[in-house]
C-alpha positions as CSV (number, residue, x, y, z in Angstrom):
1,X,0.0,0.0,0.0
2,X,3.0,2.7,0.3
3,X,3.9,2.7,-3.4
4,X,0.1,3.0,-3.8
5,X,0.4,5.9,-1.2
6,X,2.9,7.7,-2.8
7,X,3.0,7.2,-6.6
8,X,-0.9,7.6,-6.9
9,X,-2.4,10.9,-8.6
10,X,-2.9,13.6,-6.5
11,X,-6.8,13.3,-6.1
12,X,-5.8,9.6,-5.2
13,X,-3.3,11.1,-3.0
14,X,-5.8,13.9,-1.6
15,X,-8.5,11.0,-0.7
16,X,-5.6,9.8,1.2
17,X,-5.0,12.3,3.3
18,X,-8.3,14.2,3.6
19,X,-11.5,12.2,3.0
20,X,-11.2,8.8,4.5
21,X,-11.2,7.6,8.3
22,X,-7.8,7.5,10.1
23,X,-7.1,3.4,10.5
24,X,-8.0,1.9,13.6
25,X,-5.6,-0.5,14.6
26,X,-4.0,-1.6,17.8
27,X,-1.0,0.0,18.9
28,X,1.7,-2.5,18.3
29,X,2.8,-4.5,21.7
30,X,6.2,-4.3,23.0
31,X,9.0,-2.5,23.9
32,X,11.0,-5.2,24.7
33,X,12.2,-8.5,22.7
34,X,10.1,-9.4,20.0
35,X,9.1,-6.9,17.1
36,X,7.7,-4.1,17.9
37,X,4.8,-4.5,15.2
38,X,2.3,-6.8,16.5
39,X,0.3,-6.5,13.3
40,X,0.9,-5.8,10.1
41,X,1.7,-2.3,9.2
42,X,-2.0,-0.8,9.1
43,X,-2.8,1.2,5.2
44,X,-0.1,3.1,4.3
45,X,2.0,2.4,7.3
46,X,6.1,2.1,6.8
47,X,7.0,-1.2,8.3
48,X,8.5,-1.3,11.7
49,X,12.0,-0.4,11.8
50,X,11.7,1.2,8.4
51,X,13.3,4.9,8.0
52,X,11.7,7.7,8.1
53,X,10.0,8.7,4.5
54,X,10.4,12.4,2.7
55,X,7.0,13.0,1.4
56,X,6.7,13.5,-2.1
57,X,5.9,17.7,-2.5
58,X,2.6,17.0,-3.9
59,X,1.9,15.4,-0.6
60,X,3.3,18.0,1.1
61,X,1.4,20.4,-0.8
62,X,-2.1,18.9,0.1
63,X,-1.4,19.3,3.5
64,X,-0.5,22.9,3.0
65,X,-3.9,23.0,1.3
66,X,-5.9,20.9,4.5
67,X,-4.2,23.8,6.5
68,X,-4.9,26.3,4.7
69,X,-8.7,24.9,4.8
70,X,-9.0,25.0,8.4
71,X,-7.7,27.7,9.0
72,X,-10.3,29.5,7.1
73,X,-13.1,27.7,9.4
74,X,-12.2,27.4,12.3
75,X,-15.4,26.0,13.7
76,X,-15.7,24.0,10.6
77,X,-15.4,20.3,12.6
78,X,-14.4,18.2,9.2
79,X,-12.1,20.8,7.8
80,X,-10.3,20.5,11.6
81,X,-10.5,16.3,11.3
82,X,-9.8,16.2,7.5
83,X,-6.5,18.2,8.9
84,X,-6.0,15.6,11.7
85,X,-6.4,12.7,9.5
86,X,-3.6,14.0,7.1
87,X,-0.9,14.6,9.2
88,X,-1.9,11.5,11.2
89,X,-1.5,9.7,7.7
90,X,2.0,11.5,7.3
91,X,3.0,10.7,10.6
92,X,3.2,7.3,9.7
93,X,5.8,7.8,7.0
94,X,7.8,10.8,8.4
95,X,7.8,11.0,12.4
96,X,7.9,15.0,12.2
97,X,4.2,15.2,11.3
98,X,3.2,13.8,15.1
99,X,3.2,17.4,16.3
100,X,1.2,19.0,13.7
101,X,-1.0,16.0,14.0
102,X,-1.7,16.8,17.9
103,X,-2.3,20.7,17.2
104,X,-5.0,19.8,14.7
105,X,-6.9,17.1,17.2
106,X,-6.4,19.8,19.8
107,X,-8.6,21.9,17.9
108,X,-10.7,19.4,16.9
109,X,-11.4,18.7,20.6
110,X,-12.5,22.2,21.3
111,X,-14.8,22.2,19.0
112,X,-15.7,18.5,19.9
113,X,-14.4,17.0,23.7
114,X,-16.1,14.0,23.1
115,X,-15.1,13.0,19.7
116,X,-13.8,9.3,19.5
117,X,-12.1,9.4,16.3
118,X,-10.2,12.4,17.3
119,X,-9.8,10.7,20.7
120,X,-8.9,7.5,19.0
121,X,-6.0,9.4,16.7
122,X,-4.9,11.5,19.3
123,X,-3.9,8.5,21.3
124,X,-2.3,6.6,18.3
125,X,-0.6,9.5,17.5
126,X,1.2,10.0,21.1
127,X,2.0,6.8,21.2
128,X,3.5,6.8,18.1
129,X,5.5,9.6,19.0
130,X,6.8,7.7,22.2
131,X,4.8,9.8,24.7
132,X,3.2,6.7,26.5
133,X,1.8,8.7,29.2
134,X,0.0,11.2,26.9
135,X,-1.1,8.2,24.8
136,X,-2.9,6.7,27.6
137,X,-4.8,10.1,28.4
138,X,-6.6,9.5,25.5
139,X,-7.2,6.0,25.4
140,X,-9.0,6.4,28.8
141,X,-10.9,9.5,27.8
142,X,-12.1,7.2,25.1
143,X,-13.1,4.8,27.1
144,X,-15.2,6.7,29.1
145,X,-17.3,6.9,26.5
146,X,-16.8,3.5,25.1
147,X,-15.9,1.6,27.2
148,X,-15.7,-2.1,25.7
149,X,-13.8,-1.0,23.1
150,X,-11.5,-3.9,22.7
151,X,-9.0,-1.8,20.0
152,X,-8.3,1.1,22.5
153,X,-8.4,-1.5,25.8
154,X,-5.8,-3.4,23.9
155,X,-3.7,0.2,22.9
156,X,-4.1,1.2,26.2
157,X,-2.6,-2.0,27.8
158,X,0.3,-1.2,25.2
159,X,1.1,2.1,26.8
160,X,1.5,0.2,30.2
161,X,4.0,-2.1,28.9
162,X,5.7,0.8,27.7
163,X,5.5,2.4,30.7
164,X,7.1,-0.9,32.7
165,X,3.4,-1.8,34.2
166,X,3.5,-5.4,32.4
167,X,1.9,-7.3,34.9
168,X,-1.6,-4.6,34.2
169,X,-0.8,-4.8,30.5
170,X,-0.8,-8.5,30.4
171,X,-3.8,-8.9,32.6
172,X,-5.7,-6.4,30.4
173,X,-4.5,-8.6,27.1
174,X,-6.1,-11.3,28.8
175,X,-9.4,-9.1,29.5
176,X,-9.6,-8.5,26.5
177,X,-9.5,-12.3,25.1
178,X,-12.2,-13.1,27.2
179,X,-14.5,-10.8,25.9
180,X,-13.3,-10.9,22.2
181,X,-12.0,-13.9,22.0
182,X,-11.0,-13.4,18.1
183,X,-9.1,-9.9,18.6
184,X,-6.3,-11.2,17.0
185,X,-4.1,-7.9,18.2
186,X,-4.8,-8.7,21.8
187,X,-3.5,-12.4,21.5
188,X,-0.3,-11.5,19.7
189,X,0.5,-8.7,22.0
190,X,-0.3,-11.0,25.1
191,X,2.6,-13.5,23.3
192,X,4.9,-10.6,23.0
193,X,4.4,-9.6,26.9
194,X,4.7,-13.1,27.9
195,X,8.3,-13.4,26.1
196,X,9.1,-10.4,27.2
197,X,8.8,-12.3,31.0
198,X,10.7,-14.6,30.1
199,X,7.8,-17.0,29.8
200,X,8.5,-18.1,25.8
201,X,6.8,-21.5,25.9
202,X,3.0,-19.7,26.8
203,X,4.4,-16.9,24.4
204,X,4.9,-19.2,21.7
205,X,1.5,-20.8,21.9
206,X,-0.3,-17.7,22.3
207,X,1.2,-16.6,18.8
208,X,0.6,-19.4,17.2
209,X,-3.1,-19.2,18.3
210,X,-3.1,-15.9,17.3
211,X,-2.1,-17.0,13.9
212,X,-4.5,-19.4,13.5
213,X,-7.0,-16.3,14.2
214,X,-5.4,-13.6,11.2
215,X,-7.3,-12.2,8.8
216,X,-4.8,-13.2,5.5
217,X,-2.0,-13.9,4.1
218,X,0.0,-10.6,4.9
219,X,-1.3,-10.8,9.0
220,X,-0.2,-14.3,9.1
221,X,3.2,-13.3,7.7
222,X,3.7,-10.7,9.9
223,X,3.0,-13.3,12.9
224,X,5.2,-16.3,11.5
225,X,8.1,-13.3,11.7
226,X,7.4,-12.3,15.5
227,X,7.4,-16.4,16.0
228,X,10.4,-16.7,15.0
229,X,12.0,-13.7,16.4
230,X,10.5,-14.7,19.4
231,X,11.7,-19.0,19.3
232,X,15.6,-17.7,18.5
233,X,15.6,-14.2,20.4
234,X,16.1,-14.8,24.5
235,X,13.8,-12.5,26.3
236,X,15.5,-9.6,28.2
237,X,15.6,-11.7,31.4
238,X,17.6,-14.5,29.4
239,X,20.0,-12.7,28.0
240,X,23.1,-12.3,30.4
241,X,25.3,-15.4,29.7
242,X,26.4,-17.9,32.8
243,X,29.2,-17.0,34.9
244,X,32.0,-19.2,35.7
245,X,31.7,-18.6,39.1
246,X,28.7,-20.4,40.6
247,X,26.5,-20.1,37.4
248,X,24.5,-17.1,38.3
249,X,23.3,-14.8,35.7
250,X,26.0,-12.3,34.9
251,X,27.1,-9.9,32.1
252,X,29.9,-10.8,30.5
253,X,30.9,-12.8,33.0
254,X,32.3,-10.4,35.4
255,X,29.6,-10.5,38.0
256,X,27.1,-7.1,36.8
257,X,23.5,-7.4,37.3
258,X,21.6,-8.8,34.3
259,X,19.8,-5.4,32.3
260,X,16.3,-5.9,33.2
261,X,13.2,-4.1,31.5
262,X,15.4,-2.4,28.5
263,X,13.1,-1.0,26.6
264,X,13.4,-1.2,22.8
265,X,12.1,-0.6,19.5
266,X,13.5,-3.5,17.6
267,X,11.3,-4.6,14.5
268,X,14.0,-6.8,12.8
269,X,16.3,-9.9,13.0
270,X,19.5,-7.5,12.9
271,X,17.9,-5.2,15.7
272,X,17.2,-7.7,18.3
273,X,20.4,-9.3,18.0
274,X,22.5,-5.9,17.9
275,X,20.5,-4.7,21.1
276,X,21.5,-8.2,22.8
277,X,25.0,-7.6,21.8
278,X,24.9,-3.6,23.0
279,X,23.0,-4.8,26.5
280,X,25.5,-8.0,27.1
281,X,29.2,-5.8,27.0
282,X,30.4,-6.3,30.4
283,X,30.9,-2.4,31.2
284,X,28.1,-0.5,29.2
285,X,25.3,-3.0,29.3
286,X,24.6,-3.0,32.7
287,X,23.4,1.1,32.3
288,X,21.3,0.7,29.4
289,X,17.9,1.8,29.3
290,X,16.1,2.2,26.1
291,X,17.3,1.2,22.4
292,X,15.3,3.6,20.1
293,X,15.5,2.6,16.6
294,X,15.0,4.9,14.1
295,X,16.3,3.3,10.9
296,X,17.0,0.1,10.1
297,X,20.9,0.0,11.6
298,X,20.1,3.5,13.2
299,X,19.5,3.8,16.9
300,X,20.1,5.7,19.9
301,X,20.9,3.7,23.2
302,X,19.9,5.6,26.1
303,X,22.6,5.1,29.0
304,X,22.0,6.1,32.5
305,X,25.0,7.1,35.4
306,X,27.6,6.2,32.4
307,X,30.3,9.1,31.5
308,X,31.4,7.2,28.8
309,X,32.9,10.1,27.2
310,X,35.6,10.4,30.0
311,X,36.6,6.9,29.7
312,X,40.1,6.1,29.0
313,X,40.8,6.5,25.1
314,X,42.9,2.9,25.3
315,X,39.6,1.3,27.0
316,X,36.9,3.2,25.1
317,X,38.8,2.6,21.8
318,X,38.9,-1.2,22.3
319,X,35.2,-1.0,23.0
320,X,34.4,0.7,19.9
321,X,37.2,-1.5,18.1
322,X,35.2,-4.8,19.1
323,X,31.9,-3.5,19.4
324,X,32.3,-2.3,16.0
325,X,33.3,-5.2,14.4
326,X,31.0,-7.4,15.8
327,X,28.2,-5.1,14.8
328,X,29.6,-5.0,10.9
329,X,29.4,-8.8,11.0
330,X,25.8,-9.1,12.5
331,X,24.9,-6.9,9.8
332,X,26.5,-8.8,7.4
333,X,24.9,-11.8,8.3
334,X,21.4,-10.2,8.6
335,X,22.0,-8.9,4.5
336,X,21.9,-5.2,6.5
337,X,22.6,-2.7,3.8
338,X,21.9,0.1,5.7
339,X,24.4,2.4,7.1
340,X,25.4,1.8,10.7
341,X,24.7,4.3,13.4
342,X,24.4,4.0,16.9
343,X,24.3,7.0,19.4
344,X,25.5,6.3,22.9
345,X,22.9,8.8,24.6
346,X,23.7,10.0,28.1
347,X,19.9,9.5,29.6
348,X,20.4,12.5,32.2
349,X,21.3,15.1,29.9
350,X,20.5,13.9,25.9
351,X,24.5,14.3,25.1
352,X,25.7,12.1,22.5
353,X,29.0,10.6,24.2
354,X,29.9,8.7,21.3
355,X,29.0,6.8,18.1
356,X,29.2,3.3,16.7
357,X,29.6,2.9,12.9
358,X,30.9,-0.6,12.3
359,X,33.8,0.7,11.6
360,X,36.3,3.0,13.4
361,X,38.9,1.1,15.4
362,X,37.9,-2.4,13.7
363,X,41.1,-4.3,13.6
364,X,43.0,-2.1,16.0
365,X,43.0,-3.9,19.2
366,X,43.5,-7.5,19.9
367,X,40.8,-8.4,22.1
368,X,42.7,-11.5,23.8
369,X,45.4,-8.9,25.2
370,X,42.3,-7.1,27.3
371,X,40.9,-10.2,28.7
């Protein structure tokens, strides 16, 4: 449906945008292990993990002309949800649209408090946008007035797990099952909660009950790729390898605590396995927080209490050096065309301490020297 979206004719491209209903779908499930698309990308979605898309300028120029629209009325309702609906629409391809997306359902709301499809969008679009908190404002204002809604209880429960209340989101997964006991999106983001527990045996029968439940080819796909993300992909609480020493779970075997609840992004093969190898090094992984993926070998990795910037240059150099090179290999292996980039984020104050590319230092160090 993209190529339809974007190589259409513009009154194609203005029905788009302007005249039909914003898509109802689920909020995808997890910010942990498994992919973080629960479904299928909904109409004219970018895949998880997929970059972020310039907008052709005839797109571009449509929403000038929405704007320009409701500006003119500004009690006009439609104009105002015609406007929402478009940047909404954009906001799926190109992240920067959220914002103008929000002002427009602002207005729509004073015009209309009650209105569930601006309701509805306004929570999809915060959550898209990362603000979990924001998105669940919404969600429950929605339910207020609907309050069986098994779509939003099931996006709601998703801004939980985002918000490290799993044990509420999993329970409200389940609520939801029991009332609509064919909502596929509830059953696959119940699987993806449950692996994220650590619990991949229930997880892995939930999916595969989910897929027995998807509405085509495409949704089933989309399932058979969580499953197997999810059946070779440890969950977060599986991750740290055994130490020598008394066969607790360490990192890197030199005793650290295991990362717990690191949230993440990760839509792909490549991701999953390059977040396991970011959160497993002996030194850094221990502080990581969140793994925000914004391309598909482009992420920022919150740290928290790390100054990694003031590290030693022989000891921060071999990191990058092996890091590095381990990353250029995964990617290799995972057919990972992309570019590599990976901010190391200080989580206090937003400063990039330091980048991995895949290849500075690569070859430099020899790691058996270090051990």
């Amino acid at each position: 449906m993209f190529g339809i979206f974007v190589i259409a004719g513009s009154a194609s491209l203005y029905n788009e945008l302007s005249d039909r209903p914003a898509p109802q779908r689920a909020v995808p499930g997890s910010p942990t292990a498994a992919p973080s698309g629960g479904v299928p990308a909904g109409e004219g979605q970018v895949p998880p993990g997929h970059p972020s898309i310039e907008l052709p300028d005839q797109v571009i120029q449509l929403l000038k002309n929405l704007q320009a629209n409701a500006d003119a009325a500004p009690d006009d309702l439609e104009a105002w949800l015609r406007l929402a609906r478009g940047y909404y629409r954009a906001g799926l391809l190109t992240p920067s649209y959220h914002k103008p997306a929000m002002t427009a359902l602002d207005h729509v709301l004073e015009i209309d408090a009650n209105n569930l499809e601006a309701l509805r969008m306004y929570g999809n679009v915060a959550h898209d946008a990362r603000q979990f908190d924001v998105a669940e404002g919404y969600f429950n204002r929605y339910l207020q007035i609907d309050p069986a809604d098994p779509g939003v209880l099931t996006d709601r429960a998703s801004t939980w797990l985002f918000q490290a209340r799993a044990e509420e989101a999993e329970q409200a997964y389940r609520d939801v099952i029991a009332s609509n006991p064919g909502f596929v999106q509830a059953h696959v983001n119940l699987g993806i909660a449950l692996h994220a527990r650590g619990s991949t045996d229930e997880a892995l029968e939930t999916l595969r009950h989910a897929r027995t439940l998807a509405d085509g080819e495409a949704q089933q796909q989309r399932i058979d790729e969580i499953i197997t993300a999810a059946s070779s992909t440890p969950p977060p609480t599986q991750r740290a390898s055994a130490s020598d020493r008394g066969g607790a779970a360490t990192r890197g075997g030199q005793g650290l605590p295991a990362a717990q609840n690191v949230r993440s992004n990760a839509a792909s093969e490549f991701q999953l396995e390059a977040g396991s190898l970011l959160t497993g090094y002996r030194i850094v992984g221990p502080r990581v927080v969140e793994i925000d993926w914004q391309g598909d070998a482009v992420a920022r990795m919150m740290i928290r209490d790390f100054p990694m910037d003031q590290m030693p240059p022989v000891m921060r150099n071999k990191f990058k050096s092996g890091m590095n090179e381990k990353l250029a290999g995964l990617a290799e292996s995972k057919n990972v065309d992309a570019d590599l980039k990976i901010e190391l984020v200080d989580e206090a104050s937003g400063r990039v301490m330091d980048v991995l590319d895949g290849k500075e230092w690569v070859g430099a160090f020899d790691e058996q020297a270090y051990e």
